[in-house]
N, C-alpha and C positions, 0 to 999 in steps of 0.2 A: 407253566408260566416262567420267563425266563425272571433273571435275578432285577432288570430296570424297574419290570412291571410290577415284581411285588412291593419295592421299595415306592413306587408313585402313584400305583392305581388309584383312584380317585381324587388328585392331588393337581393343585394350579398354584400355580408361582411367577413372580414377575422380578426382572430384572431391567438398569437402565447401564446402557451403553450409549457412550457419546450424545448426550441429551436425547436418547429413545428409549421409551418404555417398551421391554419385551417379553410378552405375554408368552408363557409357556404352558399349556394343558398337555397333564401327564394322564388323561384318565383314558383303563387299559379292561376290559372284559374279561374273566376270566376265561374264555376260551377263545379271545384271540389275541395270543401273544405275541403276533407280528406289528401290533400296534405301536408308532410311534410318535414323539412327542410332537406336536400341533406347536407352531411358533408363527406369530404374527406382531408385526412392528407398528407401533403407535407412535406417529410423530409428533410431538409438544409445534404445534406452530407460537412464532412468538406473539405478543400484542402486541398491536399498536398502540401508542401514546396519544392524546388530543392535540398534544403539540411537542415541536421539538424545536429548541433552541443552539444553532446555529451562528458561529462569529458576531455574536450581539443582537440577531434579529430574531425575533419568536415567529415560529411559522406553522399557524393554526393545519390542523392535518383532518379534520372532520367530516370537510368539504371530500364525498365519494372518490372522485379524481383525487385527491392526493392520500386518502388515506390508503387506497388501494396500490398506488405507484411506491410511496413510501414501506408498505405491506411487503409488492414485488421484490426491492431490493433487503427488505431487513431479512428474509425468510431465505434467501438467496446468498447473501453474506454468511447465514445461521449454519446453512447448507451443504455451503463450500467447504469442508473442514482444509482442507489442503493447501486451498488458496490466501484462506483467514488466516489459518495457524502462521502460515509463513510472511505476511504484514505485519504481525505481533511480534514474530520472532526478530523479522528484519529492521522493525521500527527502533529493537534496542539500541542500534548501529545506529540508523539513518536520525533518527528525531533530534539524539542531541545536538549533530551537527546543524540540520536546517531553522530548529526553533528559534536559535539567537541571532539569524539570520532576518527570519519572518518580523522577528520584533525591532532590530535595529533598520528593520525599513517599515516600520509601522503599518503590516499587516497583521490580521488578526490569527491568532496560535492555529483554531480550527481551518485555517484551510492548507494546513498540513494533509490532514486529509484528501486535500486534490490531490498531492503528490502519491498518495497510500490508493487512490482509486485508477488514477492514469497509469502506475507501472509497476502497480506490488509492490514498489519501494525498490524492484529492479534497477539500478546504477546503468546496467547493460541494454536496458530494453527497447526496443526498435521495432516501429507499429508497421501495420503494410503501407501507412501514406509516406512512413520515411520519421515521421515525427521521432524522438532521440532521446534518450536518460530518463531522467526522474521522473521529470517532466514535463517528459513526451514534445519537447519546443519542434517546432519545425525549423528546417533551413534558413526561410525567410525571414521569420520572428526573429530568430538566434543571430543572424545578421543585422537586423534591424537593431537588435538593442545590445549591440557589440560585441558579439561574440565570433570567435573565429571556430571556421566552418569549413573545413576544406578536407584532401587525403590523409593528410598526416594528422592533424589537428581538429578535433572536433568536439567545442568547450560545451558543448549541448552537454556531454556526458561529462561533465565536470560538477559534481555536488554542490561547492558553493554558491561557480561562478551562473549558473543554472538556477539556482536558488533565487539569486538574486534579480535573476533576469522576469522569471514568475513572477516575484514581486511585486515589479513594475511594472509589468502586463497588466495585474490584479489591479492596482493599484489606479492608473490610468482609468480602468474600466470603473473603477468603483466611482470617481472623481465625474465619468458621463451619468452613472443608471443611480448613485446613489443608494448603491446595496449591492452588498458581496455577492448577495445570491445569483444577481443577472452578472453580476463580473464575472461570476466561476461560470457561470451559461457561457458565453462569452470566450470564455480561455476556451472551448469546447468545440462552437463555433465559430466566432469571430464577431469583432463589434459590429461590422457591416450587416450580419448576418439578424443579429440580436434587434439593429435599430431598427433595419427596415421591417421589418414582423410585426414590431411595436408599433409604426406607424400603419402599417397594412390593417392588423388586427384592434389599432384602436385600443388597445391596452399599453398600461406603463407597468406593471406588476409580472416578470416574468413564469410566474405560475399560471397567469393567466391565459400563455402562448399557446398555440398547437404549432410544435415544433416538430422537427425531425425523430424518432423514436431515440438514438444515441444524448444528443443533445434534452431533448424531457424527461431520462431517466438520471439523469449527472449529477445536479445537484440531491435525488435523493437517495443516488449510491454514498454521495457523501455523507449526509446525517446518516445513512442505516449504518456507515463506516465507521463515525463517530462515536452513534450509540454502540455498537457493537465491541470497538477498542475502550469504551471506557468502562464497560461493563462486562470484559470476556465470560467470565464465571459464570453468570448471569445468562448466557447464550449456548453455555456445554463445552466451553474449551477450557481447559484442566491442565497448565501450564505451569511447570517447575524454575525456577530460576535458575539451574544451570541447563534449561532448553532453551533460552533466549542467545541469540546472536550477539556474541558480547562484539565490544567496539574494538577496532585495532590502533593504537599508538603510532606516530609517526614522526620522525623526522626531515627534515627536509632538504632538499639541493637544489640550490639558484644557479642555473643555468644561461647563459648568452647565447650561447656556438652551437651548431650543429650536434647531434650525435651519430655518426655515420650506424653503429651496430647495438643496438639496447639491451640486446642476449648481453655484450663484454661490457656495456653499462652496469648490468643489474649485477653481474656478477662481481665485477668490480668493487659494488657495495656488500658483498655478501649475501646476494639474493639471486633467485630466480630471475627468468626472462617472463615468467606467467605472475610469480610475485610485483613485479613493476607495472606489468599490464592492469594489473587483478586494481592497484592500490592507485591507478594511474588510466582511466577509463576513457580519456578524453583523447590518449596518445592511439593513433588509428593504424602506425603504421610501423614496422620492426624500425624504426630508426626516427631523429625527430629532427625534419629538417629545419633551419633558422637562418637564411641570408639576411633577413634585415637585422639579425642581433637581438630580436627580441627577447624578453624575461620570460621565463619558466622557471616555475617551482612544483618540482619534484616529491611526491611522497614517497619516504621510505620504509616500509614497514618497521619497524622493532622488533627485533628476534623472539622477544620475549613475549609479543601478543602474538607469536605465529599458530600460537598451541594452547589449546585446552589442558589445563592443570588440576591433575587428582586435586581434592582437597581445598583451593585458591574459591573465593567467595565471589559468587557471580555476582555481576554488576546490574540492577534491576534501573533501569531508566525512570519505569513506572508502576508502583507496587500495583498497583490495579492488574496487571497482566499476569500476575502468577497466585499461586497457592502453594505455601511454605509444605 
């Protein structure tokens, strides 16, 4: 008998990696010591709640149909370790700047979370419809509520100005349906899309819709979103506070004029041509043209948040997201 089997023969033990319980049986016969240990993974699915509360609205979840959809998404979020870890991580960065955003346009904090489900918190991200940034505005939208949209220029990818435009999409929507939850349906689809369904289907309550599968999953990727960011721990993510994405400092440069070359821009400031790009998402194109003289303001990083610093105390946005 070799040395594994005397030490484990008859022996079981369980061990949990990333919220799975792993079942290990060591038990070994004395005369066959090719015997090896038996491992089999038990998943924790998470529970459902009877309800979940939402930007002020409480949304009973008992009813089969939504306990089950809400189910799809919380167990899916639990699941994704790679996708979740990096909205926690990314949220360090992005939250603070969008929350005092959301509130000085009087939306409610929780649909931060549209933003954390449309693009991972991606600055960069670009769907196959074209949809752009944070979140995900279209061409049209982005024109529509003033944003400039062209080769060079495209404030879709602009954190604040983006921020702000959501907002008001949100906001508008909420002022027709009278609730967040068909507003965020809504940012998804579209009001047109939202009212006519409601009139077709004889319902005013958008839970009640049979909609498109992307659009009736949405708002409950959100709350499983929610739930999940405010209880990481709670769902298997084991997160240090110097693994958060800390924030980067910036100063800034008010521009009028053209810039014919952004590489002798950025250098000029002491940076990179991919540091201006990286801190500067909305700029599309190596140079930023401006015949009408308009204003631009420039972020420049600060040398000093270019780098992770042995020793320096990471900055926790939300204790809820780590374990000291």
């Amino acid at each position: 008998m070799n040395k594994f089997a005397k030490i484990f023969t008859g022996t079981a033990f369980s061990v949990v990696v990333a919220g799975t319980v792993i079942f290990i049986s060591c038990a070994a016969s004395q005369t066959d010591i090719q015997t090896k240990p038996v491992v089999t993974s038990f998943t924790t699915i998470p529970d459902v709640p009877k309800s979940a509360t939402f930007a002020g609205e409480e949304i009973a979840l008992e009813r089969y149909d939504m306990k089950e959809k809400y189910d799809r998404e919380l167990t899916g979020f639990t699941y994704t370790h790679n996708l979740t870890t990096q909205v926690i991580k990314r949220a360090n960065r992005i939250f603070p700047i969008i929350e005092p955003i959301l509130k000085e346009e009087g939306v409610p904090d929780d649909l931060k979370y549209l933003a954390a489900i449309e693009s991972s918190l991606n600055v960069r991200a670009l769907s196959p419809a074209r949809a752009a940034g944070l979140w995900q505005i279209m061409e049209q939208t982005g024109r529509e509520f003033g944003l400039e949209v062209n080769s060079g220029v495209d404030e879709r990818y602009h954190i604040e100005k983006s921020t702000r435009v959501a907002a008001k999409y949100l906001k508008k929507a909420y002022d027709k349906y009278g609730s967040w939850m068909a507003a965020a349906a809504s940012y998804n689809a579209g009001m047109g899309r939202i009212s006519s369904e409601m009139d077709k289907q004889n319902a005013d309550d958008v839970f009640d819709l049979l909609l498109v599968e992307e659009t009736t999953r949405y708002p409950f990727r959100m709350m499983a979103m929610k739930e999940i960011m405010e209880n990481p721990y709670k769902y298997g993510f084991v997160i240090k506070p110097d693994q958060l994405y800390k924030p980067i400092g910036y100063t800034t440069d008010t521009v009028r004029t053209t810039i014919e070359d952004l590489t002798e821009y950025a250098n000029s400031k002491g940076l990179t041509y991919a540091q201006v790009k990286e801190a500067n998402a909305w700029l599309r194109d190596r140079k930023l043209p401006n015949k009408s003289e308009r204003e631009y303001v420039i972020n420049l990083p600060k040398q000093e948040d270019l780098y992770y610093v042995d020793g320096a105390k990471p900055y926790v946005h939300n204790n809820a997201w780590v374990v000291e």
